[in-house]
Structures are given as structure tokens and as C-alpha cells.
TIVEXLO-311208 format. One line per field, with one value per residue (C-alpha): residue in one letter; x negated, y negated, z negated. Coordinates in steps of 0.25 Angstrom, whole numbers, padded with zeros to 4 digits, always signed. Example, Ala and Ser with C-alpha at 12.3 -4.5 7.8 and 13.67 -1.06 7.14 Angstrom:
2
rest = A/S
X = -0049/-0055
Y = +0018/+0004
Z = -0031/-0029
END
This chain:
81
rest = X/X/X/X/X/X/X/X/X/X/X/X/X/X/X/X/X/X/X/X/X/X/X/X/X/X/X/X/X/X/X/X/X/X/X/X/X/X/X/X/X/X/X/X/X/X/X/X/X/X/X/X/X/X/X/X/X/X/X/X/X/X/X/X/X/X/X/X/X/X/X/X/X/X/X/X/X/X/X/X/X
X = -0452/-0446/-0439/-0428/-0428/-0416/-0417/-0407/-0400/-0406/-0403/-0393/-0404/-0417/-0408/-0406/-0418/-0423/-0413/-0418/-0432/-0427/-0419/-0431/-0440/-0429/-0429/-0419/-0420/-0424/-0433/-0440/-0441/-0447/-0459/-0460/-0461/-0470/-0479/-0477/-0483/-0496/-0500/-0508/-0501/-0504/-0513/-0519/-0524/-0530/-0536/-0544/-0544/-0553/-0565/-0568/-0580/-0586/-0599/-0592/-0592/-0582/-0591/-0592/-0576/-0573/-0585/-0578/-0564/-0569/-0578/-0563/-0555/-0563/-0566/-0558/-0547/-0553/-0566/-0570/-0563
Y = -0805/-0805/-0816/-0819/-0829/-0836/-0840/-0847/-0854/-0844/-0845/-0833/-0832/-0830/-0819/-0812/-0812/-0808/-0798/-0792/-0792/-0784/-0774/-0771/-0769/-0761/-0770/-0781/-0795/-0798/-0785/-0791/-0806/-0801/-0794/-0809/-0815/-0806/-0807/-0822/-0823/-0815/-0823/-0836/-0849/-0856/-0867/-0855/-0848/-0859/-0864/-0850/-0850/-0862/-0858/-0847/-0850/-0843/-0844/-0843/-0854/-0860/-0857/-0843/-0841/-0846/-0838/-0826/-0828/-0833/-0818/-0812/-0820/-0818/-0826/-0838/-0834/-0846/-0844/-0841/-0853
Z = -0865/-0851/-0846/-0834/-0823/-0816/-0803/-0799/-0786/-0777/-0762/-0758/-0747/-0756/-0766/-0753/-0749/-0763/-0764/-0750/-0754/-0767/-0761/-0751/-0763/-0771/-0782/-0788/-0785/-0801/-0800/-0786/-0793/-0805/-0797/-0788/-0801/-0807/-0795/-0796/-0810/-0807/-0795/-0798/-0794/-0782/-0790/-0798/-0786/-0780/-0793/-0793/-0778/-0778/-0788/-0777/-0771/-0759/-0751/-0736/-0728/-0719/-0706/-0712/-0712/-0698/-0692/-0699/-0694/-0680/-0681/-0685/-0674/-0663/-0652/-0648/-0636/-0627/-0633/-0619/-0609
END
């Protein structure tokens, strides 16, 4: 069964902005905060993702990342002084 949501004391600057960011998408500003919730909901929260996050385990080293991005950077600009 859907439900509604009030928000309420909204600064006139942030419906504005809302209202813009609707109108560029063609949709309302209930239709645009319906989508954001719904993309809300799906995501994982911020303690959830790192909970899952954290049992990854991988076999590079440190050593092996920086040698990568230095390989990606380049040399350094002074490296020759």
C-alpha cells in the first residue's frame, strides 16, 4: 500500500532549487522526490557498505599500488634537479 511523506519547513532556496532540477528533468517536484527516494532505499547505508566493504580481502600490497600509480604519474617534475 503506498504511503505519503510530508516534508516540512523547507528553505524557499532548496524548493527552488528542487523545482529547477524538476523542471530540467520534466517532471514534478513530488515525481523527482519519489525517484531520489526510491534510489535512496536501494542503496546500502553508509554503515552497511563498509561492513561489506571490509570482509573484501585482496592480495596487492601497498608497495604494489604506489609503484602502479607512480608507473601511471610519471616522473616527478624535479625528478631531474
Amino acid at each position: 500500500m503506498p504511503r505519503s511523506v510530508q516534508i516540512r519547513d523547507l528553505d524557499d532556496a532548496v524548493y527552488d532549487a528542487l523545482a529547477r532540477r524538476a523542471a530540467e528533468t520534466g517532471v514534478s517536484v513530488p515525481e523527482l522526490l519519489r525517484a531520489e527516494a526510491v534510489r535512496l532505499a536501494a542503496r546500502p547505508s553508509t554503515a552497511a557498505w563498509l561492513e561489506r566493504v571490509g570482509r573484501r580481502r585482496s592480495t596487492i600490497t601497498t608497495e604494489q599500488i604506489v609503484e602502479a600509480l607512480d608507473e601511471q604519474r610519471g616522473p616527478w617534475p624535479d625528478a631531474g634537479r
